[in-house]
C-alpha positions in Angstrom: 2.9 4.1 -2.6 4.5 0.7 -4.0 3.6 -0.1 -7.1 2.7 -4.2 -7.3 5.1 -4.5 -4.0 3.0 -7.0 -2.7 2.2 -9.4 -6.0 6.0 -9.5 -6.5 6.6 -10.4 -2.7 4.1 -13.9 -3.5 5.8 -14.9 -6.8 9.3 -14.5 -6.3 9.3 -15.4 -2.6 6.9 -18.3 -2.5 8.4 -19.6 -6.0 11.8 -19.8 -3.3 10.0 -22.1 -0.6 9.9 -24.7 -3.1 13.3 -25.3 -3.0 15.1 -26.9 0.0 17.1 -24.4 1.3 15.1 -22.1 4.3 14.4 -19.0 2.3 12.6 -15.4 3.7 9.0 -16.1 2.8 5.8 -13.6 2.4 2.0 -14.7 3.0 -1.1 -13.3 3.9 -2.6 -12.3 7.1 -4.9 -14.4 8.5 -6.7 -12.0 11.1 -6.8 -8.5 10.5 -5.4 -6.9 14.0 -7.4 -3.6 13.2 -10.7 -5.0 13.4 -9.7 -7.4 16.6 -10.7 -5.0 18.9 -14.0 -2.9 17.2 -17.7 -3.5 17.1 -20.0 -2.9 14.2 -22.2 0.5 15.3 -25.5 -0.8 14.2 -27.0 2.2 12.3 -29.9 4.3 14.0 -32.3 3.8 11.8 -33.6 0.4 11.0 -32.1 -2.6 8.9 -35.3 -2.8 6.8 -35.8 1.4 6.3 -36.0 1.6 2.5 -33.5 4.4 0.8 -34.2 6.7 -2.0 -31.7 7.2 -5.4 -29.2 8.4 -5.8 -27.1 5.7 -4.1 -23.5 6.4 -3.6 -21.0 5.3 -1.4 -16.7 5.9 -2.8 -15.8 3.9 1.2 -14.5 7.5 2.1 -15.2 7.5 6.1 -12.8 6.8 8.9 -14.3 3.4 9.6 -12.9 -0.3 9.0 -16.1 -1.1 8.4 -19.1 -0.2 5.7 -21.5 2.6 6.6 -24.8 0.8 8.3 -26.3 3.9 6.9 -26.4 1.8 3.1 -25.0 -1.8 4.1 -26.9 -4.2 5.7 -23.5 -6.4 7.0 -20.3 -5.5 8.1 -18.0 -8.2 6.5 -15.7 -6.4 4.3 -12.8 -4.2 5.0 -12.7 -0.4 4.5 -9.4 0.6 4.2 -6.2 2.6 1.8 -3.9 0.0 2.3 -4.9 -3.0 -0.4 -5.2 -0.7 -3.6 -2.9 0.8 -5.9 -4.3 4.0 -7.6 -7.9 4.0 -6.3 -10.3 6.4 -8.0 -11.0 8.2 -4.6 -9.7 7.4 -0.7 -11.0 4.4 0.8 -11.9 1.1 -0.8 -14.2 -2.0 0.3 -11.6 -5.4 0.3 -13.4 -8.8 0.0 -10.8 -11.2 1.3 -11.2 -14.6 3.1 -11.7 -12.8 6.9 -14.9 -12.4 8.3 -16.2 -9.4 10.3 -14.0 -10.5 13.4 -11.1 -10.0 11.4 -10.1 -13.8 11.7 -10.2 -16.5 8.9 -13.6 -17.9 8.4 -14.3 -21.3 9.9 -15.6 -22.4 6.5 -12.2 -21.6 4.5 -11.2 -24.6 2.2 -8.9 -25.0 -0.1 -11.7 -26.4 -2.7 -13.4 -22.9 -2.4 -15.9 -21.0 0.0 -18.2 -18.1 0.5 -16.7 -15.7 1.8 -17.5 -11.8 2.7 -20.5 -10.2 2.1 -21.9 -6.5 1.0 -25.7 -5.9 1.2 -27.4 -2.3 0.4 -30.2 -1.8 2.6 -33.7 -1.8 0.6 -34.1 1.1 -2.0 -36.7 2.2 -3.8 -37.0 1.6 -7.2 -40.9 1.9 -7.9 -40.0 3.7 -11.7 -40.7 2.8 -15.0 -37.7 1.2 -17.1 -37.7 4.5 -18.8 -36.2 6.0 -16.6 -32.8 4.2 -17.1 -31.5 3.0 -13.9 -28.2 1.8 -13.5 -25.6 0.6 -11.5 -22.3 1.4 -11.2 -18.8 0.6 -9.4 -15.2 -0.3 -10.2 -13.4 -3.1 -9.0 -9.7 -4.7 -8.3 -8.4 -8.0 -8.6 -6.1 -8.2 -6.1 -4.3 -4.9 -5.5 -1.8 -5.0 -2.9 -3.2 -7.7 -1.6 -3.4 -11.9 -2.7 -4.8 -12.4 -6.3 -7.4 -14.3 -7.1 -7.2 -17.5 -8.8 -9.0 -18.4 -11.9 -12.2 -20.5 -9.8 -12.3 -17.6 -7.4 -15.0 -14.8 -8.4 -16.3 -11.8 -7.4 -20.2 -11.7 -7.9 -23.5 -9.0 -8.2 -26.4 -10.5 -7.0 -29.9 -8.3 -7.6 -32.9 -8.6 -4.8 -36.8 -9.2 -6.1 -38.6 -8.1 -3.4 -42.0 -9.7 -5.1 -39.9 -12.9 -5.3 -38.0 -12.6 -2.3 -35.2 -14.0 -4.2 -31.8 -13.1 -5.1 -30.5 -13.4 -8.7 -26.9 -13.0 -10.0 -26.3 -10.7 -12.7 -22.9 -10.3 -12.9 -19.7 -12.3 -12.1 -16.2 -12.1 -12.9 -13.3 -15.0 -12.2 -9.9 -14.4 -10.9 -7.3 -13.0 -13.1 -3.8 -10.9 -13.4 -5.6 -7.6 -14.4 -4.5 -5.4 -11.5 -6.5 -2.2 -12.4 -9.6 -1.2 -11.3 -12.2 -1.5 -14.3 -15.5 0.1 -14.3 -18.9 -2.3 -14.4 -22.3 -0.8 -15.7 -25.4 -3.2 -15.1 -28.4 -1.6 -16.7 -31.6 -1.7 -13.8 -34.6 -2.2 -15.8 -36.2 -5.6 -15.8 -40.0 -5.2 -13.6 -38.7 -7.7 -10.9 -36.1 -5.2 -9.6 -38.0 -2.1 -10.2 -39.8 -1.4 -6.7 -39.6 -0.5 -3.3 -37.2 -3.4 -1.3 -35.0 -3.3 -4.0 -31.7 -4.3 -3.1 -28.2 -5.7 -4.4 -25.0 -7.2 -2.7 -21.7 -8.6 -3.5 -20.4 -11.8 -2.9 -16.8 -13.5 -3.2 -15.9 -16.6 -3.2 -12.0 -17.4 -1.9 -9.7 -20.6 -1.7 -7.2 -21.1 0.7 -3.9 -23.1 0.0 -4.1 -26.4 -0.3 -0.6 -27.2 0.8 -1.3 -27.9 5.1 2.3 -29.2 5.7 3.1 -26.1 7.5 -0.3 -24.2 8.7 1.7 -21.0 10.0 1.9 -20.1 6.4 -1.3 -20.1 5.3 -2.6 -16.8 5.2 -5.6 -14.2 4.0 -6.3 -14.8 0.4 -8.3 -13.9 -3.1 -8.4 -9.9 -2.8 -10.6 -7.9 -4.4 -11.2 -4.3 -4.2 -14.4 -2.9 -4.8 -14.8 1.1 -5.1 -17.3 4.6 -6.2 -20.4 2.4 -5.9 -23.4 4.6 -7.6 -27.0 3.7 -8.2 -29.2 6.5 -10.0 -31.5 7.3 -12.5 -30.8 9.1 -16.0 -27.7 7.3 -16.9 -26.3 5.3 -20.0 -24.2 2.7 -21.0 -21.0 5.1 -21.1 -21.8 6.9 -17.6 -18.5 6.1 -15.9 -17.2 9.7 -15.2 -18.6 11.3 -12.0 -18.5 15.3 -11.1 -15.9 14.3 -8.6 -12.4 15.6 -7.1 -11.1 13.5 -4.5 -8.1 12.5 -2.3 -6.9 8.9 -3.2 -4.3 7.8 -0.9 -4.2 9.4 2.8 -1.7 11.2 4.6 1.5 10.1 6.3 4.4 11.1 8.6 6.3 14.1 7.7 9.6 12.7 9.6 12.5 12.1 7.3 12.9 9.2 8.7 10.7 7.8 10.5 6.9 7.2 10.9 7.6 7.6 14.3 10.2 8.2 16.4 11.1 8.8 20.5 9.7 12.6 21.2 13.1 13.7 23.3 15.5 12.5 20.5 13.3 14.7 17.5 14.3 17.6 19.7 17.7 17.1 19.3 17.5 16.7 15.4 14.8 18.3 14.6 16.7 20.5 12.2 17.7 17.3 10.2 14.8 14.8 11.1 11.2 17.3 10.3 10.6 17.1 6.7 10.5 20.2 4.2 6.7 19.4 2.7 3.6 17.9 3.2 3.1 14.9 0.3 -0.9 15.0 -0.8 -2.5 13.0 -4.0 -5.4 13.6 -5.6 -7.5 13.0 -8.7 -10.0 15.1 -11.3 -12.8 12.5 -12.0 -13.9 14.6 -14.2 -14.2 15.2 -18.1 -13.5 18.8 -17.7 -10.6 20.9 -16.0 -11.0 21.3 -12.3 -10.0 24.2 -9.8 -8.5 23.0 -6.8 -7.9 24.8 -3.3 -4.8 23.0 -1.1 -5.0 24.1 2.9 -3.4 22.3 5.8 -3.4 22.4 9.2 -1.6 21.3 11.7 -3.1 20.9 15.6 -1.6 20.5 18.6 -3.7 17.6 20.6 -1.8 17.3 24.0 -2.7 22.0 23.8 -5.6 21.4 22.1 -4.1 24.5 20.1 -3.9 25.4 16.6 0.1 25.1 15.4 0.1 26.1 12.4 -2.2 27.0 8.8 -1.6 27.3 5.4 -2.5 27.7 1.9 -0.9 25.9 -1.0 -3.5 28.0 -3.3 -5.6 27.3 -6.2 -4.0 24.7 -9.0 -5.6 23.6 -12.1 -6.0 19.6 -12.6 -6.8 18.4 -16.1 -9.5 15.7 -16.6 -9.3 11.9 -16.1 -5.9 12.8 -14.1 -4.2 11.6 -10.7 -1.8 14.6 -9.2 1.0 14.1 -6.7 1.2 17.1 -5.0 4.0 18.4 -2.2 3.1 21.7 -0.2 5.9 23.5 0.8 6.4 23.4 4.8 8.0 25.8 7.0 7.6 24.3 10.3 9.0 22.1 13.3 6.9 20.1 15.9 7.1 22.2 18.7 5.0 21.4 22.3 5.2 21.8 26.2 4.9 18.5 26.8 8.8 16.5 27.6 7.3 13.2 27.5 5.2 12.8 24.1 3.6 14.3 21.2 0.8 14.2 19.2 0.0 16.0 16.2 -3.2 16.3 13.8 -2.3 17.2 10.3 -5.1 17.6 8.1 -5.7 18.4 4.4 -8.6 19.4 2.7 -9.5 20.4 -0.8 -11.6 23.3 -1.9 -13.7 22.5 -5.2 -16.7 23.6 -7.0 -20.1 23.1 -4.7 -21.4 20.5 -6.6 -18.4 18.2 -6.3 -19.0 15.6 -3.6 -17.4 16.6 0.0 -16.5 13.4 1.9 -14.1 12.5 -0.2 -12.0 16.0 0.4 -10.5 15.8 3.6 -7.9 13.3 5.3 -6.5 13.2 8.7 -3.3 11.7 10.1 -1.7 11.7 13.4 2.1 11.8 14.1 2.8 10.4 17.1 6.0 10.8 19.0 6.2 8.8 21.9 9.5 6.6 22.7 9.2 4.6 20.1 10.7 4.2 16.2 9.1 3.1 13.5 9.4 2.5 10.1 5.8 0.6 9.3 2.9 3.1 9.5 0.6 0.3 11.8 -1.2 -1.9 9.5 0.1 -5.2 8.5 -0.6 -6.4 4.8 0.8 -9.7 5.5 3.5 -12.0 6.9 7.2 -12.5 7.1 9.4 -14.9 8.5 12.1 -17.6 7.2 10.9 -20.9 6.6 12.5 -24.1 5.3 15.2 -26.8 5.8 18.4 -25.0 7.4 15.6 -22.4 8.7 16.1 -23.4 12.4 18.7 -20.9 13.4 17.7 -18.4 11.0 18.1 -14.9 12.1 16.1 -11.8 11.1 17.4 -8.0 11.9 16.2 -4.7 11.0 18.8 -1.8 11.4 17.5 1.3 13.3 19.5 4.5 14.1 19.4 6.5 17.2 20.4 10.0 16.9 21.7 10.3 20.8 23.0 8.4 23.3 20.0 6.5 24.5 19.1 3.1 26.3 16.8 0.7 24.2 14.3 -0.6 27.2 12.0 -3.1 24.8 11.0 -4.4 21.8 7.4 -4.2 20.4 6.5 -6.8 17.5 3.1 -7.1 15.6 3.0 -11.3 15.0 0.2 -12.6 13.2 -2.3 -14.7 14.3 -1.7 -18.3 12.5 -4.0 -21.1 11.0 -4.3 -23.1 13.9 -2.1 -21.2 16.4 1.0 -22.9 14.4 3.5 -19.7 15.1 3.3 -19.5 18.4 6.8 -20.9 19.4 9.7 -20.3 21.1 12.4 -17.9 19.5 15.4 -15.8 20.8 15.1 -12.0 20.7 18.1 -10.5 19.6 19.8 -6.6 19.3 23.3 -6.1 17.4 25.4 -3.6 16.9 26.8 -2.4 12.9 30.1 -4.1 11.2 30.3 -2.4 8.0 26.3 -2.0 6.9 25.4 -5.4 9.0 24.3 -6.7 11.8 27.9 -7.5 14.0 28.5 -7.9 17.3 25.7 -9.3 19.6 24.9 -6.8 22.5 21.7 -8.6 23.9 19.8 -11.4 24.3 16.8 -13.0 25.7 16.2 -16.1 25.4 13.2 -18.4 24.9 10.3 -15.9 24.2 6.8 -16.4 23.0 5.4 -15.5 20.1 2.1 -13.5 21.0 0.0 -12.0 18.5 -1.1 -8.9 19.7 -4.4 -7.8 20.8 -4.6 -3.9 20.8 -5.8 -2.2 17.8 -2.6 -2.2 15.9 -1.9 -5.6 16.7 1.9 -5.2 18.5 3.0 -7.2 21.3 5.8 -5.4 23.8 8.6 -7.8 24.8 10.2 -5.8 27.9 14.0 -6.7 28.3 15.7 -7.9 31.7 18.3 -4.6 31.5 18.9 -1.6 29.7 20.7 -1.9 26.6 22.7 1.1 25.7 22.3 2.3 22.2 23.6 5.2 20.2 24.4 5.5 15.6 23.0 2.7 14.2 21.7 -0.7 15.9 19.7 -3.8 14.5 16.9 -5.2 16.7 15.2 -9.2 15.9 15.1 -12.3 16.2 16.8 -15.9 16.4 14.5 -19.0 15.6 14.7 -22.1 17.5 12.5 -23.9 15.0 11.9 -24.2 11.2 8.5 -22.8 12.1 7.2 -19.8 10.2 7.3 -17.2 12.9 4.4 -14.7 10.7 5.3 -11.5 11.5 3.7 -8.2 10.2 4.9 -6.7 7.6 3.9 -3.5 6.1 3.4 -3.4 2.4 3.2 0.5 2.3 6.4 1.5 3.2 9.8 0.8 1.9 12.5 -0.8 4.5 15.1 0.9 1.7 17.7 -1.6 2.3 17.7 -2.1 6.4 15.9 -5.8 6.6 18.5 -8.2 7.0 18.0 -12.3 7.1 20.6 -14.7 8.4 21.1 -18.5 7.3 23.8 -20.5 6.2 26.0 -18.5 8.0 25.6 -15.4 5.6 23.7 -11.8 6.5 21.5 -11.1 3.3 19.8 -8.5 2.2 15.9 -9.0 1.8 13.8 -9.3 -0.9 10.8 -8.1 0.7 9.6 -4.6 -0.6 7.6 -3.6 2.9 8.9 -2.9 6.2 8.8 -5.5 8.9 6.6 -4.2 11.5 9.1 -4.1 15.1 10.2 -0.9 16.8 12.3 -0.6 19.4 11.6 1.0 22.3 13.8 3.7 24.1 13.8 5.7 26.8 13.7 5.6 30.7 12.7 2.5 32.2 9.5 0.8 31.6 7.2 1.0 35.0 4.1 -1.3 35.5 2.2 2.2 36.4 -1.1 2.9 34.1 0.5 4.1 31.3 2.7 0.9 30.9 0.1 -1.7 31.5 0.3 -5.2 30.5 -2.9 -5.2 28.2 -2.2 -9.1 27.6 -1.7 -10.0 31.5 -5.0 -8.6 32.5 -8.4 -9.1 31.1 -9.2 -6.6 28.0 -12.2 -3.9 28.5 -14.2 -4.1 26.2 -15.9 -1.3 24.1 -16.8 0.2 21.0 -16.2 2.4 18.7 -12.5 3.1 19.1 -11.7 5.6 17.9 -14.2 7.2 19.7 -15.1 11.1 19.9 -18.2 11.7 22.0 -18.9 8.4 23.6 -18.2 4.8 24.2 -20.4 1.8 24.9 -18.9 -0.6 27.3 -19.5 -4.6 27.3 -20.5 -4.8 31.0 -21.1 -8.3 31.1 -18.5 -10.3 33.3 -18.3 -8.0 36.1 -18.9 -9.3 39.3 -22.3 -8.4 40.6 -21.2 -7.4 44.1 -18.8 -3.8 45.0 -19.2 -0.6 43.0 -17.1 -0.5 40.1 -15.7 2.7 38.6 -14.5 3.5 35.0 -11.2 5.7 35.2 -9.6 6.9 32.4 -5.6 7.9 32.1 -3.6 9.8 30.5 0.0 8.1 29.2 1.7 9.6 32.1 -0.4 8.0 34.4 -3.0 10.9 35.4 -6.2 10.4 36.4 -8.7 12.4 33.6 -11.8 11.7 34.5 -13.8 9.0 36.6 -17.5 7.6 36.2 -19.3 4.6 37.7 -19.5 1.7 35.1 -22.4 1.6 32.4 -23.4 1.2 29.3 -22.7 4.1 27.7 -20.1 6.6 28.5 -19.2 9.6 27.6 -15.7 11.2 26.5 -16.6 14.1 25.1 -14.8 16.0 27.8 -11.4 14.3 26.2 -8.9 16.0 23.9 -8.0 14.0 21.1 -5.3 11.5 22.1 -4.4 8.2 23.8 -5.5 6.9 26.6 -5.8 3.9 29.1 -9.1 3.5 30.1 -9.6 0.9 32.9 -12.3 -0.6 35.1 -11.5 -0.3 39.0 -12.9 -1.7 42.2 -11.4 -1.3 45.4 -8.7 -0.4 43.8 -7.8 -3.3 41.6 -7.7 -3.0 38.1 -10.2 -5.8 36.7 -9.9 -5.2 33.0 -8.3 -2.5 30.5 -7.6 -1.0 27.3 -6.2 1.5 25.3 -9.0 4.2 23.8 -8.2 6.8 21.3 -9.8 10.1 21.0 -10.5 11.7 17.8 -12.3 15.4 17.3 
């Protein structure tokens, strides 16, 4: 993971816009494309049911959004991708987005309340001898923006026989960029019984400097994490019983996060990588014993491909260990179009050692696409500045076979006001010498259009085939001095292959992350099912996605007259299964992949999506 990657992108980059040259410039997001397109699942049980100690919640699950089995609101972010060196996987971010994943309406540059996080009522009906206390650790900015010194992070305690809240702890923006432990001792007689309850609150500032609103972006991170409420504890009780992952799994390409499925099997032997990188940490005072297994699964066979044991290691206390199990295997399927893998880790500790926290899950897709970003955008990228107009941006890809690049998929941003979305030229080159060189393709005059799947990419087909083959450079021309905002991904390197052009010069870029376009290879692109224009035709909407058992479809805006039909396909354009539209649907029938789920009548498609099946 990048150490600070993201804190030295804002100072050394935005420090540049000051002067009057156009300069490559880094900002925040201001929407969060992973939350665009899911609905809070309200939990089962009621809002006001009280909970019993011990509380504990380390943001472990799947979910973007807090467990409505504890939390009360869903405004903050669950996610691994704003923290450096978490104490276990999954952290709650409090930034300036609300729960849509779009800037709130009340941001100012003077300073707002921003997201929320609310247990549900608890019962605290003991004596003050029983020493209650809370515990968490929290972040100042991470990978994300820090705060400044009149933003603040706050705990707020609930007196049910007041019905009022009180703050009891607060903390103003700074450079620390650790997590730190907090201990607030429980014990006044307002706070101790049942309704008991406690939420955090920041407050954020956006930038005051309007001149150009495509820049201003998400803003005042902080990262909250191993939130624990109980009885019996003291003023030292930060160490918990607790071996857990910390950072989740990713692609075990050489390469590539992803790459086109038909050009792996022709470098597979090169291109699949040797080991299977895993990181985990002894919370613990003592030395732990710790069991490695992994799994691989074939979802298109719904077959097992291979298992393995990396055996038993000791861990000393207090310690983080980077850990890479030895692989002897190649991504094999029957399938000539696509792939998709599961690879899974889990850990095998003592039985009193928390279990949510042992197990992550990612899925390597191979499709006919490359990527270098892994899917989530940390912020925003673009040039900006006087001279800025014909600025050109190119990222260097390389194709292992004669092949014919068909499109190119970008993940813009959404901007403050709708200010990126202009005009700009999308470009591909061929290499002179470790640079973009000769100009192979053009077309002219595109859109910017954020996109509005769940990772947020937009797919710009092109008018003809352009043939590729070594290494090519895919991007874009600007026809403005506009910030253009697109993704970039803070997580993974671009190791030298982002170029920027102005003043006549190629330069290399000073970003750390990757910029988040992939070019897209292959045969031509049909309009069939599997190649649908998700932004040409209404968007089905439905939640959760991912989904494994069922889905609950918004039904509302479908005409009242003429049976309509929910079909769902698989990416080669096969019918899987089809049910007359309602509420709730089930997909438990579904191996675990991508689809396109659409609703039909008479044969017209009158709204669609993509839905991903997990196990």
């Amino acid at each position: 993971m990048l150490k600070k990657s993201l804190l030295y992108n804002i100072i050394v980059l935005l420090l540049c816009t000051s002067q009057a040259a156009g300069q490559e410039v880094f900002t925040g997001l201001q929407s969060e494309p992973l939350l665009r397109n899911i609905k809070y699942s309200v939990s089962k049980s009621s809002a006001n049911d009280t909970l019993n100690i011990p509380f504990l919640d380390d943001f472990s699950g799947r979910n973007n959004f807090p467990d409505p089995e504890k939390w009360t609101d869903n405004f903050v972010f669950i996610n691994n991708t704003y923290s450096d060196h978490q104490i276990t996987l999954g952290i709650a971010t409090f930034d300036a987005l609300d729960n849509t994943g779009h800037m709130y309406e009340s941001a100012t540059s003077s300073g707002f309340e921003a997201d929320h996080l609310t247990s549900k009522p608890i019962d605290l009906n003991f004596p003050a001898s029983d020493n209650i206390w809370l515990s968490f650790y929290y972040q100042p900015g991470g990978k994300g923006d820090m705060p400044e010194a009149n933003d603040s992070l706050s705990l707020h305690f609930y007196s049910p026989s007041e019905k009022k809240w009180y703050s009891v702890w607060r903390i103003s923006g700074n450079d620390n960029n650790v997590f730190k432990p907090v201990l607030i001792h429980v014990d006044q007689s307002k706070f101790l019984k049942k309704g008991f309850r406690f939420r955090f609150v920041n407050y954020a500032s956006i930038s005051a400097n309007l001149s150009d609103p495509s820049m201003i972006g998400n803003c005042d991170q902080w990262n909250i994490d191993y939130v624990v409420l109980d009885r019996n504890r003291n003023s030292a009780d930060t160490i918990f019983k607790d071996v857990a992952f910390t950072a989740p799994l990713r692609s075990l390409l050489k390469t590539y996060e992803a790459m086109p499925w038909k050009q792996f099997k022709q470098v597979y032997l090169q291109e699949m990588g040797s080991s299977i990188a895993v990181h985990y940490r002894n919370n613990d005072v003592i030395t732990r014993n710790v069991t490695r297994n992994f799994e691989i699964w074939d979802v298109y066979k719904n077959s097992l491909s291979k298992f393995f044991t990396a055996g038993a290691a000791n861990i000393d206390p207090l310690t983080d260990f980077d850990y890479n199990a030895n692989l002897i295997y190649t991504f094999n399927t029957d399938n000539n179009d696509s792939a998709l893998f599961r690879i899974k880790s889990w850990l095998i500790t003592d039985d009193f050692d928390p279990k949510g926290n042992d197990t992550i899950i990612y899925y390597q897709h191979l499709g006919n696409y490359f990527a270098f970003d892994d899917g989530t955008s940390e912020g925003g990228y673009g040039i900006n500045g006087l001279g800025s107009r014909n600025a050109m941006v190119a990222f260097r890809f390389k194709s292992f076979m004669q092949d014919t690049l068909r499109a190119i998929s970008i993940c813009f941003n959404d901007s403050y006001l709708n200010a990126n979305q202009r005009l700009f030229d999308l470009m591909v080159w061929d290499d002179i010498d470790g640079l973009p060189g000769n100009l192979l393709y053009t077309l002219e005059e595109v859109m910017v259009k954020p996109g509005s799947s769940i990772n947020g990419f937009y797919t710009y087909v092109l008018s003809t085939g352009i043939p590729v083959n070594n290494i090519f450079y895919v991007g874009w021309k600007q026809r403005s001095e506009t910030f253009l905002n697109a993704g970039i991904d803070v997580n993974t390197s671009n190791s030298g292959r982002q170029f920027y052009w102005i003043n006549g010069n190629w330069n290399q870029s000073r970003i750390t992350g990757s910029l988040m376009i992939r070019p897209v290879t292959g045969a031509p692109l049909s309009m069939g099912i599997s190649d649908i224009d998700l932004h040409k035709i209404n968007r089905l909407n439905f939640w959760p996605n991912p989904a494994n058992y069922d889905i609950t479809v918004d039904t509302e805006g479908f005409p009242v007259k003429g049976l309509i039909y929910i079909s769902v396909f698989d990416l080669s354009g096969r019918e899987i299964m089809k049910v007359p539209l309602s509420g709730r649907i089930n997909i438990s029938r579904l191996h675990e992949g991508i689809y396109i789920i659409s609703a039909i009548s008479n044969g017209r498609i009158l709204s669609t999506n993509r839905l991903v099946r997990t196990k």
